[in-house]
N, C-alpha and C positions, 0 to 999 in steps of 0.2 A: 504494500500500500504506500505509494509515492503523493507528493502534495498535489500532483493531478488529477487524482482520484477521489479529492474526499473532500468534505464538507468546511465551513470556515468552523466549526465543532471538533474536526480535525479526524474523522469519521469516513467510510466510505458512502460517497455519493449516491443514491438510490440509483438515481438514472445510469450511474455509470456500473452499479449492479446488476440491472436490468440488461444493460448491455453486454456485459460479460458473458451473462447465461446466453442472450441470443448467440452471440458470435462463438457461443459450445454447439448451440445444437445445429445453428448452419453449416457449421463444419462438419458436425457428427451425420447430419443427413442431407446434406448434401444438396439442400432444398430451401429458397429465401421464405423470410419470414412471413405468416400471415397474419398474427396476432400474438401476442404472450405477455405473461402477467407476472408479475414478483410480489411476493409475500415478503416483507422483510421481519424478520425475526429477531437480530440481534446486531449491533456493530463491530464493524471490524477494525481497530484506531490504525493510525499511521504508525509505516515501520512492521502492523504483521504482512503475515501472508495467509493470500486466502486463493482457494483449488476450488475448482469446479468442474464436477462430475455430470452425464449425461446420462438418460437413458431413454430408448425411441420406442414407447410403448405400443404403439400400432403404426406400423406403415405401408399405406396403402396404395395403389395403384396415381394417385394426384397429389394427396397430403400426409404427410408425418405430424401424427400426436406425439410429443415427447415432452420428458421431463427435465431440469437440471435446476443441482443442487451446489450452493457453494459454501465451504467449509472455512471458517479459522480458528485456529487454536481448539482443535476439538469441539467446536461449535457451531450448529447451523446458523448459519448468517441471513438465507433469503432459500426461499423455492420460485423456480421458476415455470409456469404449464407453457406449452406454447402448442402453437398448428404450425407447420412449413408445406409448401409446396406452390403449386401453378394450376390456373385451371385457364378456360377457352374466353368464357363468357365476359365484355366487358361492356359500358356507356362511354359515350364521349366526351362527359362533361361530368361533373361532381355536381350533388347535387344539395348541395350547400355552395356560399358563395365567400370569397376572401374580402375581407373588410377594407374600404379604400385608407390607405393610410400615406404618410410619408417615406420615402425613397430613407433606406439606412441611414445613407452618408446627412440628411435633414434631421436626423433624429439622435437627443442624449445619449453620450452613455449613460447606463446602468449604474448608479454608484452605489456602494456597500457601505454599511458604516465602517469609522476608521475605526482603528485597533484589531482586526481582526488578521490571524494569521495566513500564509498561504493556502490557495484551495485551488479546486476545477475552475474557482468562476477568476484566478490569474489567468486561465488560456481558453476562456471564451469570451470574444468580444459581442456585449450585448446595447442594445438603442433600445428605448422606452420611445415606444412609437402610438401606442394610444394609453393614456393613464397619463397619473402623474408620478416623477420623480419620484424615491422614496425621500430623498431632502426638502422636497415641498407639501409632503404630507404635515397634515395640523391638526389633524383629529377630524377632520368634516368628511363625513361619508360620502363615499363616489359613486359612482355604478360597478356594477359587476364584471366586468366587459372590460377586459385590458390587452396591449398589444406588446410583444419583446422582437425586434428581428435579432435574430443572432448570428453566430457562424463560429467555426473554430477557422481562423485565420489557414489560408495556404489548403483546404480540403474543402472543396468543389463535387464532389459524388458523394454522395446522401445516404447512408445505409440503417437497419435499423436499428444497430448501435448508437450511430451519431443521432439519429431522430427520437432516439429512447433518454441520452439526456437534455435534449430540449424540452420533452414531455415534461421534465421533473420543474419547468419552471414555473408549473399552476400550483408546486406546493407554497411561494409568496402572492399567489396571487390573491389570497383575502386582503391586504392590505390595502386595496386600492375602495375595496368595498367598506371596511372599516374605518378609511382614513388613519391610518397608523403600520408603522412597520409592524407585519407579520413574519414568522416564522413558522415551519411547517415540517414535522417528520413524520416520512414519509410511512404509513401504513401498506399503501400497496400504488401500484405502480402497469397501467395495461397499456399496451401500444398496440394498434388497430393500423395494418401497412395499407394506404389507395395505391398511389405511384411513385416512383422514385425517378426521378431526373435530375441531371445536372444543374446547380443553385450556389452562389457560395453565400447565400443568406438564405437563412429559413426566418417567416413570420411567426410564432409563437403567440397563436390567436386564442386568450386564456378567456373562458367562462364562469365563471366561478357560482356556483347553485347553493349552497347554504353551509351553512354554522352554526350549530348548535351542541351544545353540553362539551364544547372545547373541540371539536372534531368538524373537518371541513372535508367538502366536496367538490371538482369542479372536473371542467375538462379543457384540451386542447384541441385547434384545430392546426394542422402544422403544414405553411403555403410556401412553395417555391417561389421566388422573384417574380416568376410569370405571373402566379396566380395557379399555379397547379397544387389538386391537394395532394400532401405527399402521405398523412398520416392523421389519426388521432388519435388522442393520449387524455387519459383520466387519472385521477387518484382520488384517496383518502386521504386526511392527514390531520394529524395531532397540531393545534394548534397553538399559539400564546402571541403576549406583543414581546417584541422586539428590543423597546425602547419604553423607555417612563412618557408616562401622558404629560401633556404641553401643562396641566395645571400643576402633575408633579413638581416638570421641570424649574416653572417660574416659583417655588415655595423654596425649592431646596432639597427637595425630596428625590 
């Protein structure tokens, strides 16, 4: 577990576990992804190692069911279920549509609070293309509805590793709806493959459906430059703030 991998918690990244298992079982069957889902169980800090195991519990003539599991330190860390394969049938258009927004190079970066160690989000360059900053949040509730384009600088082919951690960025996405940094661990983690095309920015078109008793929901829709959908991505996630509320701050508190 290298600081590319892991969380500013200093943790392995969901998405990039998510990722891991796919890129087991596409090798292991030989077959791109159709969907698959992570259960996270437990973390894996910086510094260990963690092994992942496959196995192709039915495969059939068009799609492989399989499973993989990844281990550290004597411990399951995440399961992963997925579907791989290919089939005939396709439309020519999605049938959802990509939200008009501004071109990357028009749009913030992404900024983190300071003091936080290295993590994945040093080697993903991210724009806040609908929503607001988290530096300009004040406590005033937004809508639900936020946009990230991203990219890992220099990688141009889309796969659904690379598209499994952009999925993970609707675990901040309550913040926009609460008006306050959020923070979000991940419970579970599905990626749903449309198309995959050449892009060196993915849109990160975040939903986000409700909050309650500490646990949140949302989804992604995940667009190519064009406009093409490449993916969607949902999660769960354990919620809290981030940051003390604005009446904290001005007390002292």
């Amino acid at each position: 577990m290298t600081e590319r991998l892991i969380t500013p918690g200093q943790f392995l990244f969901g998405g990039c576990g998510l990722a891991a298992g796919l890129v087991a079982l596409e090798e292991a069957s030989k077959r791109p992804t159709v969907w698959g889902s992570a259960q996270y169980l437990s973390h894996a800090p910086l510094g260990s190692e963690v092994t992942v195991s496959t196995e192709l519990v039915v495969v059939g003539r068009s799609v492989t069911q399989a499973r993989a599991v990844a281990r550290s330190e004597g411990r399951e860390i995440l399961t992963v279920n997925a579907a791989l394969g290919t089939g005939t049938l396709s439309s020519d258009r999605p049938w959802v549509e990509m939200p008009t927004v501004p071109v990357p190079e028009d749009c913030p970066p992404r900024q983190l609070p300071r003091g936080m160690g290295e993590s994945i989000f040093e080697h993903v360059d991210a724009r806040v293309a609908l929503g607001a900053p988290f530096e300009k949040l004040d406590g005033t509730p937004g809508p639900a509805h936020s946009g990230i384009w991203a990219r890992v600088p220099g990688h141009f082919e889309p796969s659904a590793a690379t598209l499994a951690i952009f999925g993970d960025y609707v675990s901040g996405g309550a913040s926009q709806p609460m008006g306050r940094r959020t923070m979000g661990r991940s419970l579970d983690n599905t990626l749903r493959i449309a198309t995959l095309e050449p892009t060196e920015w993915v849109m990160c078109d975040i939903h986000m459906h409700a909050l309650a008793n500490g646990f949140g929901q949302g989804t992604a829709f995940l667009w190519s430059e064009r406009g093409t959908l490449l993916a969607t991505a949902s999660q769960s996630i354990v919620a809290r703030f981030w940051d003390p509320a604005p009446e904290d701050l001005s007390s002292g508190r």
